[in-house]
C-alpha positions as CSV (number, residue, x, y, z in Angstrom):
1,X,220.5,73.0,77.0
2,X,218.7,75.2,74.7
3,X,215.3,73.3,75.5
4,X,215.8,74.5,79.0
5,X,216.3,77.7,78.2
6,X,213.2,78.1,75.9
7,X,211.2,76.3,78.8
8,X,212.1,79.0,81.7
9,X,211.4,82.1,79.4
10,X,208.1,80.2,78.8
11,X,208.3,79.4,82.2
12,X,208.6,82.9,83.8
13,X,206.5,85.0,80.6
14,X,203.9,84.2,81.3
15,X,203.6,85.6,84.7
16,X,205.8,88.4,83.7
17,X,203.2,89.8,81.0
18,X,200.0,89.2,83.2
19,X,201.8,91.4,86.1
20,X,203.1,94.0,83.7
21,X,199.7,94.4,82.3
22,X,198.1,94.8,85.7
23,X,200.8,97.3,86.9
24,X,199.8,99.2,84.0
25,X,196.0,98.7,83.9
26,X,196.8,99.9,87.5
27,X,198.4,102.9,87.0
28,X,195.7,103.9,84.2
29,X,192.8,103.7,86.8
30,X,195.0,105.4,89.7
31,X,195.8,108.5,87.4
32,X,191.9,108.2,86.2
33,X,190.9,108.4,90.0
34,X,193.3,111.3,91.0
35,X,191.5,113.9,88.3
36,X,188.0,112.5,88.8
37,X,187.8,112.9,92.8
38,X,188.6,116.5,92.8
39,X,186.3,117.3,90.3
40,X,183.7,115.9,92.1
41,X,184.5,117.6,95.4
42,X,185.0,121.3,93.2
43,X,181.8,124.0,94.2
44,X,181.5,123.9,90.9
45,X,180.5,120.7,90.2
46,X,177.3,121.1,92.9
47,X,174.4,122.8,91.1
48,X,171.7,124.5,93.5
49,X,168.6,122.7,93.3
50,X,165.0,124.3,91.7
51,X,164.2,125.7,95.0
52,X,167.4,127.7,95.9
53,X,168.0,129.4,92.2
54,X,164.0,130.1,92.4
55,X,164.1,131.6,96.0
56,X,167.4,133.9,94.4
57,X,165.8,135.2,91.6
58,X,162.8,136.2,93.0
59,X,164.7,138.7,95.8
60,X,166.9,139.8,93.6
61,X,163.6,141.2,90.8
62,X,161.4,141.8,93.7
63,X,161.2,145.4,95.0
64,X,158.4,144.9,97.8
65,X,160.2,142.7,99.5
């Protein structure tokens, strides 16, 4: 009886620690994802290019125009 016992905790174990550690490897890269995509979408994450902040400064110190 106790040989049968040690084979289904054997049996079922393995399965058990590969799903737990996919639920939490899981979890880590859905909580990841959650802070990283509104970061990206923030205005202040997008940097004006050369151009734009070049065009800017030069109206603003430019008093012919």
């Amino acid at each position: 009886m106790t040989k049968a016992i040690v084979r289904a905790i054997r049996f079922w174990a393995y399965p058990t620690v590969l799903i737990a550690l996919w639920v939490v490897v899981s979890a880590f890269s859905l909580s990841r994802l959650a802070t990283i995509l509104p970061s990206l979408a923030s205005p202040g994450s997008v940097q004006p290019t050369f151009q734009d902040s070049a065009h800017d400064r030069a109206r603003q110190g430019c008093e012919v125009c």
